[in-house]
matplotlib code that plots the C-alpha trace (Angstrom):
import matplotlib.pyplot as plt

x = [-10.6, -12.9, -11.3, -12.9, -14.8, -12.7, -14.3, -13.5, -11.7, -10.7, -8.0, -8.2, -4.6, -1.7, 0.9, 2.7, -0.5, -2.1, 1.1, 1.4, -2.4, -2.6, 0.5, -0.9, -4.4, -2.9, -0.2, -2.7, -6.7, -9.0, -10.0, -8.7, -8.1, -9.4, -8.2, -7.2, -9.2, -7.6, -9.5, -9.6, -7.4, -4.4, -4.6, -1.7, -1.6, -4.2, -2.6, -1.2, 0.8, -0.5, -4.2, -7.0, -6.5, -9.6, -11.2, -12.9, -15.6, -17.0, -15.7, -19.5, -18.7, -16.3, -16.6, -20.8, -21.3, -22.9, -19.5, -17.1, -16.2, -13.5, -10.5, -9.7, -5.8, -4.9, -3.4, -4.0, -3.8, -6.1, -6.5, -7.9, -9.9, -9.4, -10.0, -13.1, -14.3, -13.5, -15.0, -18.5, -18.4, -18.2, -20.7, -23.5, -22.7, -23.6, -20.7, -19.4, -16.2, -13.2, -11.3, -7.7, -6.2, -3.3, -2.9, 0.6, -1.7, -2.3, -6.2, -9.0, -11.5, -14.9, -12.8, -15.6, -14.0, -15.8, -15.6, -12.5, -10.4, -6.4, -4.8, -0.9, 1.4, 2.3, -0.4, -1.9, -5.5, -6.5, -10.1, -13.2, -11.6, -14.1, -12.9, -15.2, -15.2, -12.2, -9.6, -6.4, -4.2, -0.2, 2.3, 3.6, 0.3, -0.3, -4.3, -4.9, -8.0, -11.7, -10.3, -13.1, -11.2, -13.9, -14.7, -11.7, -8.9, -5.2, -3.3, 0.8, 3.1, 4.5, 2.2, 1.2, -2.4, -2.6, -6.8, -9.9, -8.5, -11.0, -9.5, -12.3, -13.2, -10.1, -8.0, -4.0, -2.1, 1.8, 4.5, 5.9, 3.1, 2.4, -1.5, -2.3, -5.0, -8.4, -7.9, -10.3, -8.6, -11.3, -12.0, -9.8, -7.1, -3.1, -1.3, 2.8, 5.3, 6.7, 4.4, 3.6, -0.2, -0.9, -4.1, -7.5, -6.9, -9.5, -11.2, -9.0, -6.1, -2.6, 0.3, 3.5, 6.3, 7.1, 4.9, 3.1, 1.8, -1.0, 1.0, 0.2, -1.1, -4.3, -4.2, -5.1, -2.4, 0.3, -0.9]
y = [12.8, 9.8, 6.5, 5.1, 1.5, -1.2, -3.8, -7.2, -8.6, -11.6, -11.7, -14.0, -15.3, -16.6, -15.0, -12.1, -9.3, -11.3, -10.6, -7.2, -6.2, -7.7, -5.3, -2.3, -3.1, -3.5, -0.2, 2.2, 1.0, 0.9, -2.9, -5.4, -8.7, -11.8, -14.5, -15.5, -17.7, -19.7, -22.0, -25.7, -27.3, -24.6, -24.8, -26.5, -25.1, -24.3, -20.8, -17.8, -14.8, -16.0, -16.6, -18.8, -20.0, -21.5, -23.0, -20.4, -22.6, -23.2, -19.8, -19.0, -21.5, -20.1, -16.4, -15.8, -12.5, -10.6, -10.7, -9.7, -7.9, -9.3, -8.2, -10.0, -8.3, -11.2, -9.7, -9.6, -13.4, -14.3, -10.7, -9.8, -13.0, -14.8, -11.7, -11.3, -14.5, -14.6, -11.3, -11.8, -15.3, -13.5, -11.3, -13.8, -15.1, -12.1, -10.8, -6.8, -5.9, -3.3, -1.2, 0.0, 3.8, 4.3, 7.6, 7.6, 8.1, 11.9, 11.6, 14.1, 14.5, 13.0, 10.6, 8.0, 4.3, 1.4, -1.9, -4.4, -1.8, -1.0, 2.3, 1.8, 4.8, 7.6, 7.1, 9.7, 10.4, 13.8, 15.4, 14.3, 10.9, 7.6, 4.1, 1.5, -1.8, -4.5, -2.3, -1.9, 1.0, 0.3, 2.3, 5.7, 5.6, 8.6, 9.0, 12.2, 14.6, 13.1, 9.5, 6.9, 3.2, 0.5, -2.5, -5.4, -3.2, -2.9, 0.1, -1.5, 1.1, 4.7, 4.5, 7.5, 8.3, 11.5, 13.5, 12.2, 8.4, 5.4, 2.6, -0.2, -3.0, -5.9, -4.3, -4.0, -1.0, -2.1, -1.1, 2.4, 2.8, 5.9, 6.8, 10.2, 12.1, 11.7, 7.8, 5.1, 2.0, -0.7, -3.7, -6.6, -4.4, -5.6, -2.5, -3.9, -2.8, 1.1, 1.1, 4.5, 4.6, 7.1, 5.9, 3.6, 0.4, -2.6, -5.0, -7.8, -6.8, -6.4, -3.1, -2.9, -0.2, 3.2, 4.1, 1.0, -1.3, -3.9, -7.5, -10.4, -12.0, -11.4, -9.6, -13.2, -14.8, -12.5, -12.5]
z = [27.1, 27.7, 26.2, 23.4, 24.3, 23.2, 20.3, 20.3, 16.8, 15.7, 12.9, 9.7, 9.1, 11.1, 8.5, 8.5, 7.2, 10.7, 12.3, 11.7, 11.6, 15.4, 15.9, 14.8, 16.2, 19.8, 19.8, 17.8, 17.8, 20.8, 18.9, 21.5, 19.2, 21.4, 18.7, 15.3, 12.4, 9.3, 6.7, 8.5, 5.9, 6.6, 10.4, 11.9, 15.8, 18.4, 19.0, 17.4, 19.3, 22.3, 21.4, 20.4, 16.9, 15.4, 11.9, 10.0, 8.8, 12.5, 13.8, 15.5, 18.3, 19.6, 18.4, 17.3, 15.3, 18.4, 20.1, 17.7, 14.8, 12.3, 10.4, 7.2, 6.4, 3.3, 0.4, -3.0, -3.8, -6.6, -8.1, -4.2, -4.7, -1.7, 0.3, -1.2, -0.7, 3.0, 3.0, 1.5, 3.8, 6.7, 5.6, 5.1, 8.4, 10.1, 11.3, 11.0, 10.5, 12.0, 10.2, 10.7, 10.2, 10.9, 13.5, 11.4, 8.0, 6.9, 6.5, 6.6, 9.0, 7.3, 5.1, 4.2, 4.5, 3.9, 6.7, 6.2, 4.9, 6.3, 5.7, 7.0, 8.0, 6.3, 3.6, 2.3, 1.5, 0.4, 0.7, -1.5, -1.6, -0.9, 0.1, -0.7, 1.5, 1.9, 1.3, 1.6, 1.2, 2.3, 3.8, 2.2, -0.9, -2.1, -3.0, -4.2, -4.1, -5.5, -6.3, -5.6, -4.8, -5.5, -3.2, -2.7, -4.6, -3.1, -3.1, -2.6, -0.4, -2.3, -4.9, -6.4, -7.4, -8.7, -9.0, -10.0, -10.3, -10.1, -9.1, -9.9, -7.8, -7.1, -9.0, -7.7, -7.4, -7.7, -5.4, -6.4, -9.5, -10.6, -12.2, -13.9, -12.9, -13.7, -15.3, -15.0, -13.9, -14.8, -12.3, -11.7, -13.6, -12.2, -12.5, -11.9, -9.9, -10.9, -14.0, -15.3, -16.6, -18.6, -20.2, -18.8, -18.1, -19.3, -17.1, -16.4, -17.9, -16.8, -17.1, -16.7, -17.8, -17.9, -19.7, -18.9, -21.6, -21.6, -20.6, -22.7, -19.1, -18.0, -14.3, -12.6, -14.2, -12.3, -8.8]

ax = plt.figure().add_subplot(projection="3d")
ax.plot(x, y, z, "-o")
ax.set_aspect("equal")
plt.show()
């Protein structure tokens, strides 16, 4: 079999999602990560697991668009906010963007996913399925046949997504949440930890509960 080329990437974060995202990239990708950006203001060391570790702001100098392609693995701080924003920065700079799945994920040849996005082991993503950009799907996520997950959402690990879901744009997925089929989850929806939804969700708002009940928080106040 003839080995795949290797693409340069250069990782936002010097965290853990960095952490493990340069993990998986180097044991299970043919991307070969050359270095490692954080906002100027959070930088405090010239290096991280072993390589270059620059300011995002003047990240061209070192690393210009025609050379690399980025990964942006934050989570969902500020309702996927701060993804988002790193995200569409990059963008406008020029620069393209890897994406991650997992050889440990049970995907479907054809599976359309979007740039930015990370689907972890053991997920599950069943035909007629469409990930939109700036993803990201955790480990053991169950999303089920002709879902449609919008742009900037998060999927947390052994959720269950059951058929026809749409899961609009920076909305969260809780750990272990469970979605009937066939619901609308609006954008920038939070959907807690183990809640049961059983009915649409409205823009901006948050659930919790089994079955889960609209919080008296909006979604950005809980994440």
């Amino acid at each position: 079999m003839k080995k795949q080329p290797e693409s340069a990437v250069v990782i936002f974060g010097d965290k853990r999602f960095a952490q493990l995202a340069h993990f998986c990239l180097r044991h299970d990708s043919p991307c070969k990560v050359v270095g490692f950006a954080v906002d100027a203001a959070w930088r405090k060391a010239d290096a991280f697991e072993g390589l270059p570790l620059v300011d995002f702001e003047t990240l061209e100098r070192k690393y210009p668009p025609d050379e690399v392609k980025l990964l942006i693995p934050l989570g969902f701080q500020k309702l996927n906010g701060a993804r988002r924003e790193r995200y569409e920065s990059a963008k406008a700079r020029g620069y393209g963007f890897a994406s991650y799945v997992s050889s440990r994920a049970s995907v479907w040849p054809g599976l359309p996913v979007g740039e930015n996005c990370l689907i972890y082991e053991h997920a599950i993503v069943q035909p007629f399925t469409t990930i939109g950009d700036n993803v990201t799907v955790r480990s053991g996520a169950h999303v089920s046949h002709h879902c449609r997950v919008e742009s900037h959402a998060f999927i947390c690990a052994e959720a269950a997504i059951a058929g026809g879901v749409q899961i609009g744009e920076q909305s969260v997925v809780g750990v272990g949440a469970v979605l009937k089929d066939d619901l609308k989850i609006a954008p920038r929806s939070f959907i807690g930890a183990g809640a049961v939804v059983l009915q649409d969700t409205e823009e901006g708002a948050a659930y919790v509960g089994n079955p889960a009940r609209k919080h008296d928080r909006q979604a950005r106040d809980l994440c």
